[in-house]
Structure formats: structure tokens, C-alpha cells
C-alpha positions as CSV (number, residue, x, y, z in Angstrom):
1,X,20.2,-44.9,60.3
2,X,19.4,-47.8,58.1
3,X,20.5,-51.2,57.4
4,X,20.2,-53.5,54.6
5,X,21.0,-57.6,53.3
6,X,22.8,-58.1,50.4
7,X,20.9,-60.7,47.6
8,X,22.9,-63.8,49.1
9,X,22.1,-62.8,52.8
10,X,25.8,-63.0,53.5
11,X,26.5,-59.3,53.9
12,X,24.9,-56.9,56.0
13,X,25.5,-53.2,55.9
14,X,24.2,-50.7,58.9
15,X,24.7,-47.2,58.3
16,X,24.9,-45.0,61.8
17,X,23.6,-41.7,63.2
18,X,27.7,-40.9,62.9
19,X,27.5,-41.5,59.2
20,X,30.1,-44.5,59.5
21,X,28.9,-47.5,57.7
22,X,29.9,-50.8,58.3
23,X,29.7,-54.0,56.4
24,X,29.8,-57.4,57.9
25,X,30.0,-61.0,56.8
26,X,27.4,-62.7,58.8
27,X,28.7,-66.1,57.7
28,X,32.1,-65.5,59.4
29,X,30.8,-63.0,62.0
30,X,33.5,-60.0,61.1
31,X,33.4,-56.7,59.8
32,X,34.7,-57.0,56.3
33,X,34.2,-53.1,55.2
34,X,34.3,-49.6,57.4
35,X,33.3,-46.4,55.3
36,X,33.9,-43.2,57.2
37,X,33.4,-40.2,54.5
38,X,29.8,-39.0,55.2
39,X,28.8,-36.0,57.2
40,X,25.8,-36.8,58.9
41,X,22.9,-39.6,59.7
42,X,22.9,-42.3,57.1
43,X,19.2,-42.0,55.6
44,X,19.2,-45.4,53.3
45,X,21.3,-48.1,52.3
46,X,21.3,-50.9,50.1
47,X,22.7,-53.5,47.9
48,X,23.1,-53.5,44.6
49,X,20.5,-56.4,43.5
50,X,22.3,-58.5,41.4
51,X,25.2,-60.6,43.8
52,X,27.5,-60.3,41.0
53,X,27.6,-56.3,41.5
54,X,29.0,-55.6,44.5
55,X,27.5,-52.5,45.2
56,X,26.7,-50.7,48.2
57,X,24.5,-47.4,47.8
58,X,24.4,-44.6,50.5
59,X,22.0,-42.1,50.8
60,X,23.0,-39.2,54.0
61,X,22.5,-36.3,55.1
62,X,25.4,-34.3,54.3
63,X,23.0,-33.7,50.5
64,X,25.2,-37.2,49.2
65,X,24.0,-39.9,47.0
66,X,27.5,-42.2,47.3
67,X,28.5,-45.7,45.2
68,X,30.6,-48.1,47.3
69,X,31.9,-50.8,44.9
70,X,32.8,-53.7,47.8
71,X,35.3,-55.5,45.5
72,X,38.1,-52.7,45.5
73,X,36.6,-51.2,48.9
74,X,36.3,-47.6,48.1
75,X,33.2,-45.0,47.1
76,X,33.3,-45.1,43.4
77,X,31.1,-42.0,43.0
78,X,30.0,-39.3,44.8
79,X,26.5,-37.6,43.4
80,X,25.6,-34.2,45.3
81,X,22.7,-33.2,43.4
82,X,20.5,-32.3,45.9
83,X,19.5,-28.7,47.4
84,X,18.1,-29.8,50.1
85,X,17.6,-32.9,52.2
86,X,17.6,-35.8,50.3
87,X,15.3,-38.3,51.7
88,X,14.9,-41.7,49.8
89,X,16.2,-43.5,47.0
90,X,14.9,-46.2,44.9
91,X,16.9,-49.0,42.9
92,X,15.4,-50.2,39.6
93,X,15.4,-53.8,38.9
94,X,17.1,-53.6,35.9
95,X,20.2,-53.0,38.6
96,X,21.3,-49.6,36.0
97,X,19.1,-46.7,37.2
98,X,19.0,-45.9,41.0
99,X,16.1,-42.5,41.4
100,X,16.4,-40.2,44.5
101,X,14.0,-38.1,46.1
102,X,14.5,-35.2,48.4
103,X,12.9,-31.6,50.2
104,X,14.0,-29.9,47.3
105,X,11.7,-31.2,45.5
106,X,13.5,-33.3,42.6
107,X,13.9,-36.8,41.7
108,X,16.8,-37.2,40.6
109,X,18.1,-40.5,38.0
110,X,21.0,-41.7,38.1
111,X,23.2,-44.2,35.5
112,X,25.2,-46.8,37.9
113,X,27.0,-48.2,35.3
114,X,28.3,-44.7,33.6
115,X,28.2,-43.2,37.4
116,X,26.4,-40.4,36.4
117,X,23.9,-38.2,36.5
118,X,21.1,-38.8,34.0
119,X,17.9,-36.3,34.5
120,X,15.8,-34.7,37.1
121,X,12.4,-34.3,37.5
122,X,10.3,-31.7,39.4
123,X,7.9,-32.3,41.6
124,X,5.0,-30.0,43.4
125,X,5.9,-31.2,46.5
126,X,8.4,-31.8,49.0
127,X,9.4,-35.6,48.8
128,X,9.5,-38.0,51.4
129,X,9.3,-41.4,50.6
130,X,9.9,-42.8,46.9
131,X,9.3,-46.5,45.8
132,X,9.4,-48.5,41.8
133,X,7.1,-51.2,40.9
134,X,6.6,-52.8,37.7
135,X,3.2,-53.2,36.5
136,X,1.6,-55.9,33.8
137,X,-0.6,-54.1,31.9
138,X,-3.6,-56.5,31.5
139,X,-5.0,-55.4,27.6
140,X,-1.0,-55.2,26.3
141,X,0.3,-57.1,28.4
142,X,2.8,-54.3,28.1
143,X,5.4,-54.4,31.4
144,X,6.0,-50.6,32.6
145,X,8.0,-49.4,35.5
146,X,6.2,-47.3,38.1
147,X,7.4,-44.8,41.0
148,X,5.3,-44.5,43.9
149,X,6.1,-41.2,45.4
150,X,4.8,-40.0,48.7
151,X,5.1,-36.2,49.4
152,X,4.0,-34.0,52.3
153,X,0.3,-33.7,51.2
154,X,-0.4,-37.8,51.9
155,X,-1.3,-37.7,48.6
156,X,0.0,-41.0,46.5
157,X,1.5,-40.2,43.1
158,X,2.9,-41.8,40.5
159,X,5.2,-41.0,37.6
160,X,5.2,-43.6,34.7
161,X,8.7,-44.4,33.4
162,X,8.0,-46.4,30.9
163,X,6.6,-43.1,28.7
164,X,8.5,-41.4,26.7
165,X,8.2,-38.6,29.1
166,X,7.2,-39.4,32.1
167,X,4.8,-36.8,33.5
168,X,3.5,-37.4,37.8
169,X,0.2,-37.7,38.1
170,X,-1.6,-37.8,41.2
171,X,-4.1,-39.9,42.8
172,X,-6.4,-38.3,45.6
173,X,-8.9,-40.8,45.9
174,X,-5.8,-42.8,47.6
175,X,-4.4,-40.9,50.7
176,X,-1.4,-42.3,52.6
177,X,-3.4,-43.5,55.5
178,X,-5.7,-45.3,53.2
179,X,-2.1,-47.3,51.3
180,X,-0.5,-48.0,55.1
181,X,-4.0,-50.1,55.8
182,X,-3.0,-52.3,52.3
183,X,0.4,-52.6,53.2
């Protein structure tokens, strides 16, 4: 189960344990959208983050990565590229590329504007929580894009998008525990 604010903090989707998910318009108190197509626990939702976009982005349990575009009120696409559990998803600011991660061991990236399927990359490790950040590079002053993967081991690890391919590299100096403290 999951909820999430659109940009404008009008709109406010929760996703249930049922896998219905409901949008409502918390300026006018009423449910404005009902979506009743997944098969299990909504994981993740979110909003697409530009307000002109109106995009709402599922993530369940029934293996399903689905595109709601709010505007004509239906799922736009349906990605099932996952052989196992899929657990998180990550939206890139650019508002484009959305990345998934799952038990199966892949991220997957996808192409919101072409609705497809772009690449997948393989990980050591089961995935369980997956995050982008962009980072300044202070000599360049170069701007790369960053995913923050957390896996079963507690182990933080990254995976540089910015590269021309991106390889994960791991960081065992810096133990989940020891990023949970930061936070």
C-alpha cells in the first residue's frame, strides 16, 4: 500500500492492499479517479513530476509496472518485465526515464514518453529499495545522475548513469544501518 501528492498538492493517490487505487482532489474533497486492473498489494505510487504530465505510476504485485495518464483516465501502458517481485521504482527528474527494481534481480529502465521498455541491468543481488540523486561533481562541475540501490546484503550501491555504461559498484564501508542514522 502506498500513497503519494501530485507536484501542485491538489491530487492524492493511495493505492490499497486490494490493488484498487484511488485518486482524489483534496481541494474539492471527491474522488476524481478509481483504477481497478491490478492483482495484488500496490507496492509504490507516484506522480509524474512535472504538473503539466498528468501521470500516475503504479508499481504492484501482480509483476506490473502500469502508466495511468489522468487526463483521458485510463492505464496507458502496461510493463511486465519482471520475474519476480518487483519491489521499488524510481522516477528521474528529467520526468522521461522511470528505473524499477525487483527479487529478480534486474533494474529495469523505462522510456515514459515512447512507453517502452529501454534496457535492463543485472544486479548480484536481490533488490529492495532503489533511489536517483544527481550529484555536482566538484573538479567538473560535471552534473551526473546516481541510483542508490539497497539490496539484501545492507550493502549501499550505486550505479552511475551518467557513463556511457553504467557499471554498479559497491560501497561496503557504508552499511544500511550506518545510511538510516544520516537520513
Amino acid at each position: 500500500m502506498d500513497m503519494a501528492i501530485d507536484a501542485t498538492g491538489r491530487l492524492l493517490a493511495i493505492g490499497a492492499a486490494n490493488g484498487v487505487i484511488q485518486v482524489y482532489d483534496l481541494k474539492n474533497y471527491q474522488i476524481t479517479h478509481q483504477y481497478t486492473n491490478n492483482k495484488g498489494s500496490i507496492a509504490k505510487l507516484e506522480f509524474h513530476p512535472r504538473p503539466q504530465k498528468l501521470y500516475l505510476i503504479s508499481l504492484c504485485e501482480d509483476f506490473s509496472l502500469r502508466v495511468y495518464d489522468l487526463v483521458v483516465n485510463s492505464c496507458v501502458k502496461t510493463f511486465q518485465n519482471f520475474e519476480q517481485t518487483p519491489s521499488s521504482f524510481t522516477l528521474l527528474e528529467d520526468g522521461i526515464n522511470v528505473l524499477t527494481s525487483s527479487y529478480d534481480q534486474k533494474i529495469n529502465l523505462y522510456d515514459l514518453q515512447q512507453l517502452k521498455h529501454q534496457t535492463a541491468f543485472n544486479s548480484t543481488e536481490e533488490i529492495a529499495a532503489i533511489e536517483n540523486i544527481r550529484v555536482t561533481i566538484p573538479k567538473t562541475k560535471e552534473v551526473q545522475t546516481f541510483l542508490l540501490l539497497g539490496g539484501q546484503s545492507g550493502v549501499l550501491k550505486t550505479l552511475n548513469l551518467s557513463l556511457e555504461e553504467p557499471v554498479i559498484q559497491e560501497h561496503d564501508y557504508i552499511r544500511s544501518e550506518q545510511i538510516i542514522k544520516i537520513l
